[in-house]
C-alpha positions as CSV (number, residue, x, y, z in Angstrom):
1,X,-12.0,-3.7,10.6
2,X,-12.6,-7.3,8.8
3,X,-9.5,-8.3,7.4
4,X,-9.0,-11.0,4.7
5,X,-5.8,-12.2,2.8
6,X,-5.6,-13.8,-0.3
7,X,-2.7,-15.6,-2.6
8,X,-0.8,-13.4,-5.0
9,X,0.1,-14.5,-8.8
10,X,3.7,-13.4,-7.5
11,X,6.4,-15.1,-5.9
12,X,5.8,-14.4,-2.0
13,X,2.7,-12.0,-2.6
14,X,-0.5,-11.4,-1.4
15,X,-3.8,-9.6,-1.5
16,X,-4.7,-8.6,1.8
17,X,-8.4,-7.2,1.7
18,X,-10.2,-5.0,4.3
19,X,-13.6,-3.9,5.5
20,X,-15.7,-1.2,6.5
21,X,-15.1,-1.0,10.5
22,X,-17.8,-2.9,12.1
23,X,-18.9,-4.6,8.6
24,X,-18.8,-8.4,8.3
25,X,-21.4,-8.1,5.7
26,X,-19.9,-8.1,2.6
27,X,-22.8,-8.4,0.5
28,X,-23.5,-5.1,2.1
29,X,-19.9,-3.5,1.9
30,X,-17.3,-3.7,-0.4
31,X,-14.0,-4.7,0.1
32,X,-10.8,-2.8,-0.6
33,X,-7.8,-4.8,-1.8
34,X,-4.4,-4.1,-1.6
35,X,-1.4,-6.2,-2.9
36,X,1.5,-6.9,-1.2
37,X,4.9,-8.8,-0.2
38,X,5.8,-11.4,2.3
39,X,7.2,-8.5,4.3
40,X,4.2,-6.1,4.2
41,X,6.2,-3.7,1.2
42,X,2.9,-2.4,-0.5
43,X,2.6,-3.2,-4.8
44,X,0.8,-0.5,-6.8
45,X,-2.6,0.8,-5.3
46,X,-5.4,-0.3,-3.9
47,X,-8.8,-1.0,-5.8
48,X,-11.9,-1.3,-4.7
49,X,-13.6,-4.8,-5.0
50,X,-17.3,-5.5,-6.6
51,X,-19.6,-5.9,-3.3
52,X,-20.4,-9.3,-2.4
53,X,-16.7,-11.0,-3.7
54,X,-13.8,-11.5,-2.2
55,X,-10.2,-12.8,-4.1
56,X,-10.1,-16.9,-4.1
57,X,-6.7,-16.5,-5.8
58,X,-4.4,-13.7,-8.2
59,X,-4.6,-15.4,-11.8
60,X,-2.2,-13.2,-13.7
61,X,-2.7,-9.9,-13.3
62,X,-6.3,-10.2,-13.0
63,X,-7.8,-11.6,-9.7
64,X,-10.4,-14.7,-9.2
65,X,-13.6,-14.1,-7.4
66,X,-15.9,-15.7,-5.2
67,X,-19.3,-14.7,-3.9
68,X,-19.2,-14.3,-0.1
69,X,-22.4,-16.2,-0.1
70,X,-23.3,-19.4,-2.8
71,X,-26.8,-20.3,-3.1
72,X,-28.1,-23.2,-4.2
73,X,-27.2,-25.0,-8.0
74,X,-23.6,-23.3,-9.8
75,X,-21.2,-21.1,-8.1
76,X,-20.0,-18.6,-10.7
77,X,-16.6,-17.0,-10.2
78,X,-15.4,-13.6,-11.6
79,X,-12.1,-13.5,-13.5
80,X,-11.7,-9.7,-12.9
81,X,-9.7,-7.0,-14.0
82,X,-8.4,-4.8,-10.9
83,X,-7.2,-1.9,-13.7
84,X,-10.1,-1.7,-15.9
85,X,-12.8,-3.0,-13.2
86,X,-14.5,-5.4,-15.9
87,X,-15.0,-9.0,-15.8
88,X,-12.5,-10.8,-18.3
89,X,-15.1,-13.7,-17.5
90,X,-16.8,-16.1,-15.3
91,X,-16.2,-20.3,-14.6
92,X,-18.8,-22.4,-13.0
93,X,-18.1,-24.6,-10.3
94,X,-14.4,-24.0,-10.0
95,X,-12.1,-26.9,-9.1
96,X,-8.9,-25.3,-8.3
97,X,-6.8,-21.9,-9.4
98,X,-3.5,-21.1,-8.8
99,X,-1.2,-18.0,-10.3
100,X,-1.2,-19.3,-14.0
101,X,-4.1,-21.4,-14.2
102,X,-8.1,-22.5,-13.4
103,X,-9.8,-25.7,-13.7
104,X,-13.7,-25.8,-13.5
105,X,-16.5,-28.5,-14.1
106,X,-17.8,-29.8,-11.3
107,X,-21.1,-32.2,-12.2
108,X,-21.7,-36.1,-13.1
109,X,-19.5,-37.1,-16.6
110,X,-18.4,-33.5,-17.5
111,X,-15.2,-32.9,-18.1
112,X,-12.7,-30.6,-16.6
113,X,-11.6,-27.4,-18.5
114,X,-8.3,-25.7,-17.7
115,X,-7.7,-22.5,-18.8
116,X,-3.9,-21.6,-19.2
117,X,-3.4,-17.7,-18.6
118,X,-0.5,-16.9,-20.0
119,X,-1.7,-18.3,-23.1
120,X,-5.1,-18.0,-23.0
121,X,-5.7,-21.7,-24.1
122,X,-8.7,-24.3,-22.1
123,X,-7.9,-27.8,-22.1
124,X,-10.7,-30.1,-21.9
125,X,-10.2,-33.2,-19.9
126,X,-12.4,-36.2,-20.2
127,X,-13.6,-37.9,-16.7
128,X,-14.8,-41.8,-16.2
129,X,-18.6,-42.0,-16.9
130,X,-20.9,-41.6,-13.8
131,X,-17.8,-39.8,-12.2
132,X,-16.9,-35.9,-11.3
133,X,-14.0,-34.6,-10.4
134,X,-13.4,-31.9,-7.2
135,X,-10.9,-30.4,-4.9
136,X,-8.3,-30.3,-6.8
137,X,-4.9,-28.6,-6.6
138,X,-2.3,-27.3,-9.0
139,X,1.0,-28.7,-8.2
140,X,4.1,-26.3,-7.2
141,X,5.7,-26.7,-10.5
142,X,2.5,-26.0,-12.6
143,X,2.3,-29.0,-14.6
144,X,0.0,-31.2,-12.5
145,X,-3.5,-30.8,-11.3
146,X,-4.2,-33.7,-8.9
147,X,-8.5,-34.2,-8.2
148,X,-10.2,-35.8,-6.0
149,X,-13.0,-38.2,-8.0
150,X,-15.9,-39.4,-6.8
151,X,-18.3,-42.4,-8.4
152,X,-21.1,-42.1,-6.9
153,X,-23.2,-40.6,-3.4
154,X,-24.8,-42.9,-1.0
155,X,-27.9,-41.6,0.9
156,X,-26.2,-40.3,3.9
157,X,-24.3,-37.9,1.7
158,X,-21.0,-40.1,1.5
159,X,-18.9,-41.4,-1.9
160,X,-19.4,-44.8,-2.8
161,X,-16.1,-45.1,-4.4
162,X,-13.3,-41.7,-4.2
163,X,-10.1,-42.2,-5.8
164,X,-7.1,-39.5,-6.6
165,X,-6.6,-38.5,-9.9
166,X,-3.5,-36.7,-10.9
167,X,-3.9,-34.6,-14.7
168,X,-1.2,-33.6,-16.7
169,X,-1.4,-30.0,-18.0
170,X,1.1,-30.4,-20.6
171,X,-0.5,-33.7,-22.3
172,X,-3.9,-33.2,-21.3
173,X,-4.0,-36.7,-19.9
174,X,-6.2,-38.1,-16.5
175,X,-4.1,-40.3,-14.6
176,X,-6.0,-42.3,-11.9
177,X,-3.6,-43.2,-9.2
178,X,-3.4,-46.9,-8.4
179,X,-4.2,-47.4,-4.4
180,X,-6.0,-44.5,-4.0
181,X,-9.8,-46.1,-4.0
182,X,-11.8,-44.9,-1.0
183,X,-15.1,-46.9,-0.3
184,X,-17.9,-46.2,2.1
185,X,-16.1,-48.3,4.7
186,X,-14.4,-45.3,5.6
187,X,-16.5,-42.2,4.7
188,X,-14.8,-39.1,5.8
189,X,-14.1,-37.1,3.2
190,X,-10.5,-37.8,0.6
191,X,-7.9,-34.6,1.1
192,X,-5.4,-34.3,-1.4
193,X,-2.6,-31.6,-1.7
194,X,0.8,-31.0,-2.6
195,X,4.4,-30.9,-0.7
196,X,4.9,-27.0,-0.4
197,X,7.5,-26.3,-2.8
198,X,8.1,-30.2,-3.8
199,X,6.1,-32.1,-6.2
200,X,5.0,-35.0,-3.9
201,X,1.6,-35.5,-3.7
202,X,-0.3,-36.4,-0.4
203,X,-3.2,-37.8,0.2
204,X,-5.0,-38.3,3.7
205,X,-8.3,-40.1,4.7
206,X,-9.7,-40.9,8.4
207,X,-11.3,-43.5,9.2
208,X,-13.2,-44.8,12.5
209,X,-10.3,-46.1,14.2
210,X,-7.4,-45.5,11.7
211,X,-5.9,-43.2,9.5
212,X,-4.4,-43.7,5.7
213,X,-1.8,-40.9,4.6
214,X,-0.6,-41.5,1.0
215,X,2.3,-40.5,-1.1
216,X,3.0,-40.6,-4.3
217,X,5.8,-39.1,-7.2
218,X,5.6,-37.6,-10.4
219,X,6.3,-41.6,-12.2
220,X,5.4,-43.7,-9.5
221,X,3.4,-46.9,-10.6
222,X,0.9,-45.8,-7.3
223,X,0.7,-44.7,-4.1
224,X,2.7,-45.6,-1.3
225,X,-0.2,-45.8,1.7
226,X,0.9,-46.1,5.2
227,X,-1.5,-46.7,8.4
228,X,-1.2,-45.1,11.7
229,X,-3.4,-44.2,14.4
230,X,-3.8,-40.3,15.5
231,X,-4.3,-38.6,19.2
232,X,-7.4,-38.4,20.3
233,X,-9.1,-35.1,19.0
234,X,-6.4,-34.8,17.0
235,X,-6.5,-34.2,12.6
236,X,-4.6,-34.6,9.6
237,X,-4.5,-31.1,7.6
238,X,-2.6,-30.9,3.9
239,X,-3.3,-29.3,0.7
240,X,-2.8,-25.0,0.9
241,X,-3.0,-24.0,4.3
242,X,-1.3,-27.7,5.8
């Protein structure tokens, strides 16, 4: 039996989503998902997903899909309704999601919208020209979405210029974070994330020889960047699951 678990719009909840035995297919079978706490107490009952989607994140009382399988151009997700089985409705290109909100808008110039679900209210966000914004993550508290933002793509693939962007949800305002500018001199890709539980923001990037973690605080004029060199084979993991 495939087993998957997904975050919870609750305090120390979960959905935790299984399979068909012997399916890992899920475009073939669908998944049944069943919410529950920290210590495996079971919440309500369980409801059977659309086939082909799994839970990115609990929004609310309704539950963000994602298609087990993105083809090429936008990646629709499915704000759904687990009681009535409907679609409340879709984003393209989803930047981040967290219990109480989702930002989407993931292309050259556009803007980021964030939809507040408790009220029901987007927020459109203007982005740099010739810039998109990406990765991003909702801060603990809920009133900070921090992006990573990217100028530009070189023809092996790689940024010409990332920096970290921190928005606030409560003025509407893009903040780009002094320090954070990432060139093609050291193109592995820009991770961003927050403390768990804290509002400090982190930001790592790896470079040939050395690696850059960053901090910064909720007032902070920029980043405070410190250098240091890693084990060999070794990794620097943050955002939700570091």
């Amino acid at each position: 039996m495939t087993e998957w678990l997904s975050p919870g719009s609750g305090r120390d909840t979960m959905w935790f989503e299984t399979f068909p035995r012997g399916t890992t297919d899920v475009t073939a079978a669908a998944a049944t998902a069943q919410q529950v706490t920290s210590s495996g107490r079971q919440l309500g009952s369980p409801v059977r997903l659309p086939t082909g989607y799994n839970i990115l994140q609990a929004v609310g009382s309704d539950l963000l899909l994602q298609p087990d399988v993105e083809g090429p151009g936008q990646v629709i997700l499915k704000l759904w309704d687990p009681g009535t089985r409907r679609v409340v409705r879709t984003f393209a290109n989803v930047i981040a999601a967290s219990p109480t909100h989702v930002a989407w808008g993931i292309c050259a110039g556009c803007s980021v919208h964030i939809l507040d679900a408790r009220t029901g209210v987007t927020t459109t966000v203007s982005v740099p020209a010739r810039n998109w914004a990406y990765d991003g993550m909702f801060s603990p508290n809920g009133r900070l979405l921090a992006v990573s933002l990217s100028g530009g793509v070189t023809r092996n693939g790689y940024s010409t210029l990332a920096r970290v962007g921190v928005i606030d949800l409560r003025s509407g305002q893009l903040r780009i974070l002094r320090g954070s500018a990432v060139g093609t001199d050291l193109p592995e890709a820009l991770i961003v994330g927050w403390q768990d539980r804290g509002n400090t923001l982190i930001a790592a990037v790896s470079g040939r020889k050395v690696t850059q973690i960053a901090t910064w605080h909720p007032g902070a004029a920029h980043l405070l960047v410190r250098k240091f060199w890693l084990p060999p084979g070794m990794t620097v993991v943050i955002g939700q699951h570091g």
